[in-house]
matplotlib code that plots the C-alpha trace (Angstrom):
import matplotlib.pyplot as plt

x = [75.5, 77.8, 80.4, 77.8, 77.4, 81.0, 81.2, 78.3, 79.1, 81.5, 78.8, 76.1, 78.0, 79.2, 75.0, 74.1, 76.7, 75.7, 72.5, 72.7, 74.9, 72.2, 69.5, 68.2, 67.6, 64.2, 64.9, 68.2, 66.0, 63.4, 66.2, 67.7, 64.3, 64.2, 67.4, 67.3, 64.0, 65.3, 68.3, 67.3, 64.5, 65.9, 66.3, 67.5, 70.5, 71.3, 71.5, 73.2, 75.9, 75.8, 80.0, 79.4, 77.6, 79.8, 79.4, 77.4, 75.2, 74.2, 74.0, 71.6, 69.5, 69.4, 68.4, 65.9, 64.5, 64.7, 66.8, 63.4, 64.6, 67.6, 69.5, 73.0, 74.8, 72.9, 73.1, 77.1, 76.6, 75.0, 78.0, 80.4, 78.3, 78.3, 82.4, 83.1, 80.8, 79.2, 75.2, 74.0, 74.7, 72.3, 69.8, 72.5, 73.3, 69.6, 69.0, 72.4, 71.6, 68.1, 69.6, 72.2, 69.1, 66.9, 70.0, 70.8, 66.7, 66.3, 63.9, 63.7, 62.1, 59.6, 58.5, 55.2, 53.8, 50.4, 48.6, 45.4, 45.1, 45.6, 43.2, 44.2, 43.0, 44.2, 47.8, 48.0, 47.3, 49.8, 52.6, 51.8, 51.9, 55.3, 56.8, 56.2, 58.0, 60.9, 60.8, 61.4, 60.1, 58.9, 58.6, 56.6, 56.6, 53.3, 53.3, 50.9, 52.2, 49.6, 51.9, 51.6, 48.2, 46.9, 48.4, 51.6, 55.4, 57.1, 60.8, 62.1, 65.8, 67.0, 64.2, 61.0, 57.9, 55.7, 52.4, 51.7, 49.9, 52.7, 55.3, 53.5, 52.9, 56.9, 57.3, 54.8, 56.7, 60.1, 58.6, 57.1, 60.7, 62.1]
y = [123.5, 126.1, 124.9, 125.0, 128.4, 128.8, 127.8, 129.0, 133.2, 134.0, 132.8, 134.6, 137.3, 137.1, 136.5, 139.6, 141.7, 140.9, 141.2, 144.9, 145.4, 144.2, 146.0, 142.6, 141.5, 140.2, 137.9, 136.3, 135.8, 134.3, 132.1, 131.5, 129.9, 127.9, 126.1, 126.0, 124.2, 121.9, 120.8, 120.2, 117.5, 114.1, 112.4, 115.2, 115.4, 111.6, 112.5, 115.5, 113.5, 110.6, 110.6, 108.7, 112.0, 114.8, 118.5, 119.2, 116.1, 117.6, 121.3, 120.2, 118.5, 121.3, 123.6, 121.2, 121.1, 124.4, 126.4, 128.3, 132.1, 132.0, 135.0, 134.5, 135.6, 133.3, 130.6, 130.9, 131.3, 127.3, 126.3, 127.3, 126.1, 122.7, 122.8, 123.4, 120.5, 123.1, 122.3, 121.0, 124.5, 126.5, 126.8, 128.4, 130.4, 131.3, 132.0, 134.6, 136.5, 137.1, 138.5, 140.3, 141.5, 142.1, 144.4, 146.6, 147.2, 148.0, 145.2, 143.2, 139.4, 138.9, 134.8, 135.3, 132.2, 131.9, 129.5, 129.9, 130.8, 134.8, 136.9, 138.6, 142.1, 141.1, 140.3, 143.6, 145.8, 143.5, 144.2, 148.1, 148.5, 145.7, 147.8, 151.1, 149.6, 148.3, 151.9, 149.4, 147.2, 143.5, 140.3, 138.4, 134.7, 132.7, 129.4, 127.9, 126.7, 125.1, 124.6, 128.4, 127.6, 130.7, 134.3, 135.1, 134.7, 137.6, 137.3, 140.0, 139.5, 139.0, 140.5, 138.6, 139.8, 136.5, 137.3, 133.6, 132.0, 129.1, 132.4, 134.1, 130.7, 129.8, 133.5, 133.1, 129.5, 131.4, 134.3, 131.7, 130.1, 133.5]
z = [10.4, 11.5, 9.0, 6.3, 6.8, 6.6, 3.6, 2.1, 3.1, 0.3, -2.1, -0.8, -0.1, -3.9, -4.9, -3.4, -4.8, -8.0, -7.2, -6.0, -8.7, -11.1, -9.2, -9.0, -5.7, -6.0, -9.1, -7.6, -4.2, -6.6, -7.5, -4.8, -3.1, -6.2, -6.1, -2.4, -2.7, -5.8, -3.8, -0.5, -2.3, -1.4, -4.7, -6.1, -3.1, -4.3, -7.6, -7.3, -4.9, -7.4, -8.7, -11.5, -12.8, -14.8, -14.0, -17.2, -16.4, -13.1, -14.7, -17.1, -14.5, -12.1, -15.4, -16.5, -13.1, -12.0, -14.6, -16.2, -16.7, -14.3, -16.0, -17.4, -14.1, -11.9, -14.3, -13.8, -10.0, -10.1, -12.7, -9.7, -7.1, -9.0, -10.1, -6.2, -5.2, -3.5, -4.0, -0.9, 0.6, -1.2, 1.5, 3.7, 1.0, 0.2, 4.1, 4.0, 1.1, 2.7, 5.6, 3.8, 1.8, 4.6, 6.2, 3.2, 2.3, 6.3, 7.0, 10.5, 10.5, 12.8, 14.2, 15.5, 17.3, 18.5, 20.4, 18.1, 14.3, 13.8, 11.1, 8.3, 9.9, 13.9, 11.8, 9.7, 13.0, 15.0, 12.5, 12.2, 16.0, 15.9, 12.7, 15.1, 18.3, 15.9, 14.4, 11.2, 8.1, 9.2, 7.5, 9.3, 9.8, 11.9, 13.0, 15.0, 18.6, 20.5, 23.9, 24.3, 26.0, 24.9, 23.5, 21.4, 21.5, 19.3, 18.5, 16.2, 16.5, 19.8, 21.2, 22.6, 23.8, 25.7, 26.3, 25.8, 29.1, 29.2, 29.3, 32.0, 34.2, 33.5, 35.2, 37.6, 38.5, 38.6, 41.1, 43.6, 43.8, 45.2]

ax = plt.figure().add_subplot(projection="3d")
ax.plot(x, y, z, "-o")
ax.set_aspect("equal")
plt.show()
């Protein structure tokens, strides 16, 4: 994994300066996802791997597939992703431009995960009151983790607030062993 990401930073790195350049980060993100998505299907990675394919054979499957209004400039981006056997890392690529986005447009992600399913109204008030505290723009991510018993875990960055009952007995079970 880590080498993926290795590999994959120049070209997300090169994605999003286009992309600001192009005042155009929300297209290449929509692109981005798209590819990512594409790619990271199973027959498509066996394809895509398959050596008896040229480049242009695997361009023009990647454009029928998932090529619908990719601009000229991103269009290029998948030709060198392709020529540098490069494909399978899109989804690092896709995760690093959204940080890199996420940094320039001042916007923090937020994992919520909560024991019990969370309303739309209960989830707008949490992420005012979580965008106030982070003094900061939140994307917001739930999942649904029934081992927290009963309450929320928060992470926003490398900060986590457990208010989960599993949290609070794992701190409970700590403080009884001092």
């Amino acid at each position: 994994m880590a080498e993926n990401l290795t590999i994959a930073r120049p070209y997300a790195d090169a994605a999003f300066e286009q992309a600001k350049g192009n005042k155009a980060l929300g297209p290449w993100l929509e692109a981005l996802d798209r590819l990512a998505a594409v790619v990271s299907d199973a027959t498509m990675k066996e394809v895509t791997g398959n050596q008896k394919l040229s480049e242009d054979q695997v361009y023009d499957l990647l454009m029928g597939v998932a090529g619908e209004g990719l601009s000229a400039d991103q269009q290029n981006f998948v030709r060198i992703l392709i020529e540098n056997d490069r494909l399978q890392v899109l989804p690092e690529i896709r995760d690093l431009f959204v940080a890199r986005k996420n940094e320039h447009e001042g916007v923090l992600e937020a994992d919520i995960s909560s024991a019990f399913p969370i309303e739309d109204a209960e989830l707008a008030t949490l992420k005012a009151d979580l965008e106030a505290h982070f003094k900061a723009k939140l994307n917001v991510n739930v999942r649904l983790d029934p081992e927290l018993i009963g309450g929320v875990r928060i992470a926003v960055g490398d900060d986590v607030i457990d208010t989960s009952v599993r949290g609070k007995l794992a701190n409970m079970a700590a403080a009884l062993k001092n």
